[in-house]
N, C-alpha and C positions, 0 to 999 in steps of 0.2 A: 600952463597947467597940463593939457595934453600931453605936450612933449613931456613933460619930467613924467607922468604915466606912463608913456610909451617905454620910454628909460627903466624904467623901474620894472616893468614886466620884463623887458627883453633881461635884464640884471639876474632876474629869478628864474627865467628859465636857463640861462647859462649856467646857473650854480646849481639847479637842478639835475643839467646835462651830464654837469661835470660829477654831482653826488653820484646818479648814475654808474656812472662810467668807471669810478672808482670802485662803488660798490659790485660793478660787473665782473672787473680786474681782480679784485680782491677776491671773488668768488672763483674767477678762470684758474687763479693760483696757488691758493690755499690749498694744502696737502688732505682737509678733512673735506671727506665726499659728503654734499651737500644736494637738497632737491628740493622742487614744489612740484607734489601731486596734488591732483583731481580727483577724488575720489567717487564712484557710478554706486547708486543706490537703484534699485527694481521697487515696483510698485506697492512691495510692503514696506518700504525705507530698510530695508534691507541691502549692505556693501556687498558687491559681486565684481567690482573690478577697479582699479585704477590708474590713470594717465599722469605718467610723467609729463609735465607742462615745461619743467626746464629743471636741467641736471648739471650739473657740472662735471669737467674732464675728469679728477679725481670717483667722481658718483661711477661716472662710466668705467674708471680703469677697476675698480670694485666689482661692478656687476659684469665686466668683461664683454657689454654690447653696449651701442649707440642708444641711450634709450630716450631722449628729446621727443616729444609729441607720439610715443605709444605706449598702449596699453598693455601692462604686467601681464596678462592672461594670453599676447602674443609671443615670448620669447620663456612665460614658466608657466603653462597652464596646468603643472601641477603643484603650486605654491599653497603651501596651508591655508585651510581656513582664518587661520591663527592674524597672521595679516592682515586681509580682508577686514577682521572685524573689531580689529585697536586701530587699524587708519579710519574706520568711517565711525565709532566710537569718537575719536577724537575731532573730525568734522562735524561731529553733530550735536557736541558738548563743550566743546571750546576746553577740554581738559587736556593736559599736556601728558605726555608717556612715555615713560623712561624703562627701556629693558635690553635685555639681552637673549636674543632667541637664535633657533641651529636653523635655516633653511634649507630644506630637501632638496628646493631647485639647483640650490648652487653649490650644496653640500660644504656651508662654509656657516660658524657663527659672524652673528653681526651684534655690535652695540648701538640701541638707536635712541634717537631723540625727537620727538614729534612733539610740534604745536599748530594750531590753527593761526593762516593768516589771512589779510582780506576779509571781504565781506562774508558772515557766514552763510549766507545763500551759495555762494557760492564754491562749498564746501574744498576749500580747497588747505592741508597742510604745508609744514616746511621741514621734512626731516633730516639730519644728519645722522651721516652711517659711519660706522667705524670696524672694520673687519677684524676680531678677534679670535680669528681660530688658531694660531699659534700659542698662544698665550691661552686657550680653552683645552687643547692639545697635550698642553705642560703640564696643567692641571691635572686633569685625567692620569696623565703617564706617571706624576707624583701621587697623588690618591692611591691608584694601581703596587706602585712602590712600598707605599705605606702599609697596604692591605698585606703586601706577603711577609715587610718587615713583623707586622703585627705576629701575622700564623707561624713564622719562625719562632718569634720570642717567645709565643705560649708554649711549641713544641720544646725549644729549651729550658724553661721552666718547668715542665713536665719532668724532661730528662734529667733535671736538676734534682726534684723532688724525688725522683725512682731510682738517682744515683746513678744513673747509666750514661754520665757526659763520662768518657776517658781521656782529654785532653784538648788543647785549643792551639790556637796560632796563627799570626799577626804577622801578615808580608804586605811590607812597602813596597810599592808598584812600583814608582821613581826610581829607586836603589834595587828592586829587584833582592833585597834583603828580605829573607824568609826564616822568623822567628819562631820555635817553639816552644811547651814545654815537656816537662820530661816524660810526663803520659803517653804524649804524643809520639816521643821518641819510640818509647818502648811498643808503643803499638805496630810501629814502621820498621821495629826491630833495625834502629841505627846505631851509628857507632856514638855513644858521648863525646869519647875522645874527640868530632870532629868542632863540637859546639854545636850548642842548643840554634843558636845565634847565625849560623853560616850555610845554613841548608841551601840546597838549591831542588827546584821543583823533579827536578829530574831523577834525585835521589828518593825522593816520595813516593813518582808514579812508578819507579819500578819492584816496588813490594807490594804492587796494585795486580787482582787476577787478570793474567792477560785478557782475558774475554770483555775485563771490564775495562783498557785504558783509555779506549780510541772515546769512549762515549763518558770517562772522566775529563780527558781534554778537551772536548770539544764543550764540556760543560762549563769547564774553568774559564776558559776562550772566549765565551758566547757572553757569560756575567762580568767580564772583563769589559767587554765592549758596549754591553747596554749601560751597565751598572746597576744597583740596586739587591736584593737580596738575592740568595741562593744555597740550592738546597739537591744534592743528591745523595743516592744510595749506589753502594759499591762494596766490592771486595778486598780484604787486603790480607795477607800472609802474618802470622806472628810470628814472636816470637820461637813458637814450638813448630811453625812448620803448615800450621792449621790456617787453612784460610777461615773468614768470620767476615759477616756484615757489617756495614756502620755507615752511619749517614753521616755526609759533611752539612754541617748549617754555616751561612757567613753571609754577608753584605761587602759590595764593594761602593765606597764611599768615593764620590766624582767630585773637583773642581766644578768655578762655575761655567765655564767653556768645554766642562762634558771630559776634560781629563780625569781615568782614574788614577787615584791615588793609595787610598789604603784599601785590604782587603783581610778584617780580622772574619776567626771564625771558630768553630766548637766539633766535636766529634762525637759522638752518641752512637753507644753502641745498640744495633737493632736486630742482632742476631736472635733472641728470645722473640722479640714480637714477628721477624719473618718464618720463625718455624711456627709459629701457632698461627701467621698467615696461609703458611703454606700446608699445616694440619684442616686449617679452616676451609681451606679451597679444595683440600681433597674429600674431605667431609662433603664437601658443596658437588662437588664433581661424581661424588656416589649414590649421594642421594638422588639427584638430576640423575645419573643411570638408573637409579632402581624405580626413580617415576618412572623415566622411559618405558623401563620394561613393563610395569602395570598399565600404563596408557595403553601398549600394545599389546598385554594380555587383556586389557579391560576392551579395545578396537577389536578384538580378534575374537573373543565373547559375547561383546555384542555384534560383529556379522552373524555368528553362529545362531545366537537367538533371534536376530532377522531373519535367517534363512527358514529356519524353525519357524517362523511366525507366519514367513511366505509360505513354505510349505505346508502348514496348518488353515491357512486361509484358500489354498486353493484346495486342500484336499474339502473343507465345509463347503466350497463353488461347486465342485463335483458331487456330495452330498445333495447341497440344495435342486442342481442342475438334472442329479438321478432321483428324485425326489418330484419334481416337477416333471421332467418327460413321461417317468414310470405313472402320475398320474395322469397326463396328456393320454399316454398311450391307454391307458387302462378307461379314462371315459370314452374317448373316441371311439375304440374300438367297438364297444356295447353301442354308442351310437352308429358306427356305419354298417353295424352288424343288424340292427335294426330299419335305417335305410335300404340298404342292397339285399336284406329280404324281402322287405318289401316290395322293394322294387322288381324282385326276381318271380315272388310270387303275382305279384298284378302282372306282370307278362304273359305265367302259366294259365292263369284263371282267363285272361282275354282270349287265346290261344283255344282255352276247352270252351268256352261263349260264356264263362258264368261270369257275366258281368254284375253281380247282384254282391256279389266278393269285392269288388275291387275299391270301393268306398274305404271298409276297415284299413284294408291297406294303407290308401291314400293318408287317413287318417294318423296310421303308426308311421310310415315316414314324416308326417309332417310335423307330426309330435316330436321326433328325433333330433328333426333339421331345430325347429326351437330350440330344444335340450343343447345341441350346439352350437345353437350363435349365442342362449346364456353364458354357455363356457366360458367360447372366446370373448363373450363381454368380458364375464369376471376376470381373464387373465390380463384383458387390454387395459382394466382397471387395476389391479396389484402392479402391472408396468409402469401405470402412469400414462400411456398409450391412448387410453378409450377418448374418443372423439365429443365433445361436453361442447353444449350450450349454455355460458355463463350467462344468467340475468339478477338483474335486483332482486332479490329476495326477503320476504317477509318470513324467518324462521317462527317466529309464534304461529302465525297463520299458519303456515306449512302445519305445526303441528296439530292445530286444532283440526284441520281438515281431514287429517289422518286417524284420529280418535277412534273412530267407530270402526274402521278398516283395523286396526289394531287388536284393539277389541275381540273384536269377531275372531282374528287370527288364534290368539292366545287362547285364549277359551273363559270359560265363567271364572274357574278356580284361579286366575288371576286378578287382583285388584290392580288397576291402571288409573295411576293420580299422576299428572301433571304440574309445574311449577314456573310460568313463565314470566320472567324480566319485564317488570315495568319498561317501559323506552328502550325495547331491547335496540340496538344497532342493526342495520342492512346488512347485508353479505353479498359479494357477487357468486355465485354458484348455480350449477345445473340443477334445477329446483328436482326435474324427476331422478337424478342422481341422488341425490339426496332425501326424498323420500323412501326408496328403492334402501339406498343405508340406516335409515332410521326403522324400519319394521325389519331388515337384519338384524339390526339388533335389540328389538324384541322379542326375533323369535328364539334369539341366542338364550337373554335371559329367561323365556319361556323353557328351554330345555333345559337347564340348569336348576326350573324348580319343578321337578314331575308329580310333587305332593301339594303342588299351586302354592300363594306366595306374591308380593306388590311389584311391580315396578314402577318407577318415578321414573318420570321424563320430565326434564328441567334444564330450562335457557339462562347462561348471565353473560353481564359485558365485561370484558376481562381489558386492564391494560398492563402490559409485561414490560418490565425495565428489561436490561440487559442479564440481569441475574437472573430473572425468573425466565427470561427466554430462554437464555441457555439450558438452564433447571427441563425445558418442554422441546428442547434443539427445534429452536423455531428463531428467527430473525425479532427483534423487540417492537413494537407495536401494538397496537388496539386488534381486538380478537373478541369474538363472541363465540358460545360453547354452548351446547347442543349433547346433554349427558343422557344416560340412560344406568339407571343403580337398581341392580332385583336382589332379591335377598334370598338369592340360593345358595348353591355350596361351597364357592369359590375357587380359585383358580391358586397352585402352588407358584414359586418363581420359576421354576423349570421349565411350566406351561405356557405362564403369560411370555417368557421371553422366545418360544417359538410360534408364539398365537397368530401373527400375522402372517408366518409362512404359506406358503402356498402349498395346500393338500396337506396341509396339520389339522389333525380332526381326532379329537377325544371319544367322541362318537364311533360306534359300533360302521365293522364294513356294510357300507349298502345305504347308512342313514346320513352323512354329511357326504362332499367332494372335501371340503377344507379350503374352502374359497370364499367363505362368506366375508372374514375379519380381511382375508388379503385385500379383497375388492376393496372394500372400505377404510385400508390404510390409503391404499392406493391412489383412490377419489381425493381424500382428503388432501394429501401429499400434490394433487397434481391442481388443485382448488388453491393450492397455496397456504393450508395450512396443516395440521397434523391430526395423528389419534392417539391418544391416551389410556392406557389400563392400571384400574388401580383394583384388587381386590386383597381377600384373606380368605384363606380356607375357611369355611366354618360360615362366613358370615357373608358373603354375596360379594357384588362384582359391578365397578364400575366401567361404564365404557363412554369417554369424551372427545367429541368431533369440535375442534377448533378449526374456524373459519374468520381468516384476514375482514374486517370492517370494512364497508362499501360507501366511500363518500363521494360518491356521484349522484345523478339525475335519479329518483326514484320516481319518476311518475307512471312506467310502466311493470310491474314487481309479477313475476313468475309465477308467482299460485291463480292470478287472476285468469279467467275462463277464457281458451280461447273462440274465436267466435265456429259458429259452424261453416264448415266450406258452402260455398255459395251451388246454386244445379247449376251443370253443363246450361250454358245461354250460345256457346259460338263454340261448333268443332271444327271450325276451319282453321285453326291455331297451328302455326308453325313452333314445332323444335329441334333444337340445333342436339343431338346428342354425343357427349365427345368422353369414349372409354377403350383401352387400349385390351377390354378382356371380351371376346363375340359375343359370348354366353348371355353376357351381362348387357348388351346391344340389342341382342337378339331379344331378350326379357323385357328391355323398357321398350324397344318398338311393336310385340304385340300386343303387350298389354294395353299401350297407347294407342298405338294404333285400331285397335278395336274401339277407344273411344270415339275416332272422328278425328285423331289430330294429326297433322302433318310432317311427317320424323325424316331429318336429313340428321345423316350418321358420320362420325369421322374417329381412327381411329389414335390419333395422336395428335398434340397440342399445335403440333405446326398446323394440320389438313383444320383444327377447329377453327384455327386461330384464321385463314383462307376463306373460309366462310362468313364468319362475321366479319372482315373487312370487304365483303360481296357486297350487292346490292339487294341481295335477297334477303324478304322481308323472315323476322324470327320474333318470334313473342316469349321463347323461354331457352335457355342455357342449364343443361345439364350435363355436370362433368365430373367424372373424379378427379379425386384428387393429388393422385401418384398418376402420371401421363407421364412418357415418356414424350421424344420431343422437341427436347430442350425449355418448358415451360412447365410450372404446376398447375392444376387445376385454379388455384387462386390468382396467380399470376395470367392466366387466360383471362379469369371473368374483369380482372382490371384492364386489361387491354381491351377487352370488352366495349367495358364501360366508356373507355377513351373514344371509340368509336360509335357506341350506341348507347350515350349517358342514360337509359331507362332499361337499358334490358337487366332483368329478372335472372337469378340464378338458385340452382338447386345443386351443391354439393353431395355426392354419392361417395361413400366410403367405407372401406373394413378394418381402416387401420388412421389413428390421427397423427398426421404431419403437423406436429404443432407448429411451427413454422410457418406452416404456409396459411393456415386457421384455428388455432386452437390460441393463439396469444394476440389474437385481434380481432376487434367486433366486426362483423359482419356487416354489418351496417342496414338498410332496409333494402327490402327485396331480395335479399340472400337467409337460403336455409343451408340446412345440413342433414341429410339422412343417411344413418348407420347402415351400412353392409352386414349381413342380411335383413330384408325386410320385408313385411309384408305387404301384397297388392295393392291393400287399401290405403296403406300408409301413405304408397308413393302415391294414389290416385290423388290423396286428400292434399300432401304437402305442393302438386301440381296448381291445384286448383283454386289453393291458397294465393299462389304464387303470381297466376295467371290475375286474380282478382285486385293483386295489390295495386296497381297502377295502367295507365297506356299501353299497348303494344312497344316495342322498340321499330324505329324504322327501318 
C-alpha cells in the first residue's frame, strides 16, 4: 500500500514537473509579452509601486530592459499615475482590465490585459502587453488626413457655390498621364491642339510666376510622397498676359504599401478674395500705424503732464518749505530776541549793581526759552518726530478729568456737554499728548464762536472694513474716536484742506502761530491713527481724533495718579552720565550734583559703554539718545542691562529716534525726558527712578 503511495506521488509530481516546464517554455516563446507583477500599497492601501516577479523575453524585448525582480519606479519613475492605480484596482478587486493607454516612460502605446492571480493577499496580477504604436501612429496620420480632406472639400464646396472653381485635373502617377479639362487649359493658356489628355507637368509649371515655381514644386513633390490632401496658392499668367492667383485643391490617393497612384484636383480662382486680403492687411497695417502714433502722442503727453505734475509738486514743496522756515524764522526770532536781551540787559544791570533788575529779566528769558521748546514741540509733532510715551489709556476718563480745565478755558458763554461711549475701547497713546490735543481743540472751537455757542465732546468705537478705511486713509481695523463739534461758523473747502499745514492760521497776525491742527494731525498720525474735519460754513465744525484700539494688558491706564517722588533718603547715589553735547553735561551734573549725587560723565557710547562694563558701582544711567559712537542711547542701556540686569535708565532727548524708542516699550525702570526741560522735571523723573528698585551692582 505504501509503495503504490509512494508511486503515485512521485507520478504527480513528474507531471507537475513536466506541466511546469511546458507551461515555462511556452511562456519563454510565445511572441505575446506576458508578466506577474506585485503590486506595493502604502499605509492608506494606496498603489505607489510595482515588482515585476517574473516576465518574459518577449515582456523584456517590449520594455527594452531586464525587468525580472524590479520595481517599475527603478527604470520609469516617471510612469503615470494612470498605472499605478488600474494594477492595484485590479489587486484588490479581483476585476480584470482591458485598455489601451500611451506611456510617457517609453513613449510607445501598449494594449494590456490584466487579471488577478494567486492568493489575493498577496496581490499579485498577470498582465499581457501588446505594443501598439504603429498601428496607433496610422490612426492619427489617417484621422489627420481626413481632417484636411474634410477642410478642402468644404473650401470646394464653397468655390463651387461662389462659381470660382475654373477648372480641374486628374494625373495618373503610374503612367505620369496628366489629364485636363478645358478650363484648365485655358487658364494655362495651352495649346488644344496638343490634347487635353497628353500634358506633361512641365508644360503647366512653366505659365507659373517665376517667384512662385520652386515652392509650387516642392509642394507637388512633398504631397506626392506623404500622400493625402493638398492645397496651395500660386501665380499663373493667362491668357492676356496678366498674372492672377488661384489655389490648387487635390488629394493624392496611395496604395496600400504607401505607393501613390492618382492625384485628382480643382483650381479656384482666389484672386478677389487675395485683393480684399491684402486691402484687409493694409487697412490693418494703418490702423496699427495710426495707434502707434497716438500711443506715442498719448506716451509723450503723458511725460509732459508728469513733468507738469513733478513740477507743480515741487514748486507746493518749496511753497510749503517757504511757508514753514518763514515761520520758523519769524517766531524764533521774537524769541531769541527776547532771550539775548535779556540776556544782554541782566549783564548791564549786574555790571551797574542793580541787582534788584535782574529777576524780570531772568523771568522774560525764561518765558522765551518755554515759548520755544513749545514751538519745537509743535513742530516735532506735525513731523511725527516728538518723542511720546504710549500707555493704556482710558479716553472717557481722560475726558472727564479734563472737564473743568476746559471749562474754565472757554469761558461761561460756552455750554460744554459731553457724550461718552458706553464700553468705550482702550487706546495705546501718550495720555498728556492727547490731553494737550483735546483742549486744542477747544480752544479752536472756542474761537470760531466769539458770540459763545456748545461744544460736544463725544467718544465711539468705530470698526472700519476696508471701504471705510480707505474712505479715513487709515489701514481697516477697530479705532475709537475722540470728536469735538461747536457750532460756530464753519470752515469753506479751501480752509479745511490747508488746515493742517503748518503756520496756516485764519487768525489775525500776532493771535495764532498755525500750529495748533499741525500738532494734532501729527500726534495722531504718529499714535497710529488719524484726524478728521468735517464742517459747513454757516453751521460749525467737526474735528475727529482716531486712535487704533489697545488689546493689551490694561491694568496700568495713563490718567491714573502718579505717585509723588519719594525725599532724598541717600545722596551718595552714583550716575553714569552719557551725552555727546557739554552744555547739557555740564546742566545735569550741577544741578545733581548739588543734590549730593555722585556724576561720572562720558561723552560717547563707546567711553559709557567702558564704564558700565567697570566694576564701579552706578545706581542710574542717563543718556541720550542720538550718541555718536557707534551705539544709540537704547542700544547702550540694553548692553547695559546685559551687564547690570537692574540698572535704571533715564532717556534725555530733543528729537525722537523712533527706532531706537518710540516703537518699543520701555519696559520698567526706563523713562524718557524731552529736551528742553525743566529743573524739577529732571529732579523728580531722578528720583522716581532711583526709588523703583535695588541699586545696580
Amino acid at each position: 500500500m505504501r509503495l503504490a503511495l509512494e508511486h503515485s506521488t512521485r507520478t504527480a509530481e513528474t507531471a507537475l514537473r513536466q506541466s511546469e516546464e511546458r507551461f515555462s517554455t511556452i511562456l519563454e516563446t510565445i511572441e505575446a509579452a506576458f508578466a506577474i507583477v506585485q503590486v506595493k500599497f502604502d499605509a492608506n492601501d494606496h498603489p505607489v509601486d510595482y515588482r515585476f516577479v517574473q516576465a518574459n523575453p518577449a515582456f523584456e524585448r517590449q520594455a527594452g530592459v531586464n525587468l525580472r525582480g524590479k520595481w517599475v519606479t527603478e527604470f520609469a519613475p516617471d510612469l503615470e499615475q494612470f498605472w499605478f492605480d488600474t494594477y492595484g484596482h485590479v489587486a484588490k478587486t479581483g476585476e480584470s482590465a482591458n485598455f489601451e493607454s500611451y506611456a510617457k516612460a517609453f513613449e510607445r502605446w501598449f494594449d494590456v490585459r490584466a487579471i488577478r492571480v494567486g492568493d489575493p493577499a498577496d496581490r499579485q496580477i498577470a498582465i499581457f502587453f501588446s505594443d501598439v504604436t504603429e498601428r496607433r501612429r496610422a490612426q492619427e496620420r489617417l484621422a489627420a488626413s481626413e481632417a484636411i480632406a474634410r477642410q478642402n472639400v468644404e473650401r470646394v464646396q464653397l468655390a463651387l457655390a461662389a462659381g470660382a472653381i475654373i477648372g480641374t485635373w486628374h494625373w495618373d502617377l503610374p503612367t505620369d498621364r496628366f489629364t485636363v479639362d478645358e478650363a484648365f487649359a485655358r487658364v494655362f493658356d495651352l495649346d488644344p491642339a496638343l490634347g487635353l489628355d497628353s500634358l506633361s507637368l512641365a508644360q503647366v509649371v512653366v505659365t507659373v510666376h517665376p517667384d512662385d515655381r520652386d515652392a509650387l514644386t516642392a509642394a507637388i513633390n512633398e504631397v506626392i510622397t506623404r500622400g493625402g490632401a493638398y492645397s496651395h496658392q500660386y501665380r499663373v499668367r493667362r491668357a492676356d498676359g496678366r498674372y492672377c492667383w488661384i489655389e490648387a485643391n487635390g488629394r493624392v490617393d496611395c496604395a496600400e504599401d504607401g505607393t501613390p497612384l492618382r492625384f485628382p484636383g480643382v483650381l479656384i480662382d482666389v484672386e478677389e478674395r487675395r485683393n480684399m486680403e491684402a486691402q484687409r492687411d493694409q487697412a490693418t497695417a494703418a490702423l496699427r500705424a495710426l495707434n502707434d502714433n497716438l500711443e506715442q502722442r498719448v506716451a509723450e503727453r503723458t511725460a509732459e503732464l508728469m513733468q507738469t505734475e513733478e513740477k507743480l509738486r515741487q514748486a507746493q514743496k518749496m511753497e510749503a518749505v517757504g511757508q514753514l522756515t518763514g515761520g520758523l524764522a519769524h517766531d524764533f526770532n521774537n524769541l531769541l530776541a527776547g532771550i539775548s536781551g535779556a540776556l544782554e540787559l541782566m549783564g548791564k544791570r549786574i555790571a551797574q549793581g542793580r541787582f534788584q533788575d535782574v529777576d524780570k529779566y531772568i523771568v522774560t528769558a525764561h518765558g522765551a526759552t518755554k515759548r520755544a521748546a513749545a514751538l519745537t514741540h509743535r513742530l516735532l509733532a506735525f513731523s511725527r518726530r516728538q518723542t511720546l510715551d504710549p500707555r493704556p489709556t482710558d479716553v472717557n476718563a481722560l475726558m472727564a478729568g479734563m472737564l473743568e480745565l476746559i471749562q474754565r478755558t472757554v469761558g461761561p458763554s460756552i455750554v460744554l456737554q459731553t457724550q461718552a461711549a458706553p464700553d468705550l475701547w482702550l487706546t495705546l497713546v501718550d495720555a498728556s499728548q492727547l490731553e494737550n490735543a483735546l483742549l486744542n481743540l477747544c480752544i479752536n472751537a472756542r474761537d470760531a464762536m466769539p458770540a459763545g455757542g456748545r461744544i460736544l465732546i463725544e467718544t465711539a468705537n468705530h470698526w472700519l472694513d476696508s471701504q471705510a478705511a480707505r474712505a479715513h486713509d487709515m489701514p481697516p481695523g477697530q479705532y475709537l474716536s475722540l470728536c469735538v463739534t461747536d457750532t460756530g461758523c464753519g470752515m469753506p473747502p479751501e480752509v479745511i484742506a490747508k488746515a493742517f499745514d503748518p503756520f496756516f492760521t485764519t487768525k489775525p497776525i500776532g493771535q495764532g502761530t498755525g500750529l495748533g491742527l499741525s500738532m494734532i494731525y501729527g500726534f495722531a498720525k504718529q499714535s497710529g491713527g488719524q484726524a478728521r474735519i468735517d464742517s459747513l460754513v454757516g453751521h460749525g465744525t467737526t474735528m475727529c481724533l482716531y486712535l487704533p484700539r489697545y488689546l493689551g494688558d490694561a491694568t496700568q491706564l495713563a490718567h491714573a495718579p502718579h505717585p509723588a517722588p519719594a525725599a532724598f533718603s541717600n545722596a551718595a547715589e552714583t550716575i553714569l552720565v552719557v551725552d555727546d553735547e557739554p552744555t547739557v553735561r555740564l546742566l545735569l551734573t550741577e544741578v545733581l550734583g548739588d543734590l549730593g549725587y555722585t556724576l561720572i560723565e562720558a561723552a560717547d557710547s563707546s567711553a559709557g559703554l567702558k564704564v558700565l562694563r567697570s566694576d564701579v558701582h552706578i545706581d542710574l544711567l542717563i543718556t541720550d539718545v542720538g550718541l555718536p559712537g557707534g551705539m544709540n542711547g537704547r542700544q547702550l542701556a540694553d548692553a547695559g542691562r546685559e551687564i547690570r540686569p537692574q540698572l535704571n535708565t533715564l532717556f534725555i532727548t530733543g528729537y525722537a529716534e523712533n527706532a531706537a524708542i518710540g516703537n518699543r516699550d520701555l519696559g520698567p525702570g526706563m523713562q524718557v525726558l524731552t529736551k528742553p526741560f525743566a529743573v524739577d522735571s529732571l529732579v523728580t523723573r531722578v528720583r522716581e527712578l532711583m526709588n523703583h528698585c535695588p541699586p545696580s551692582p
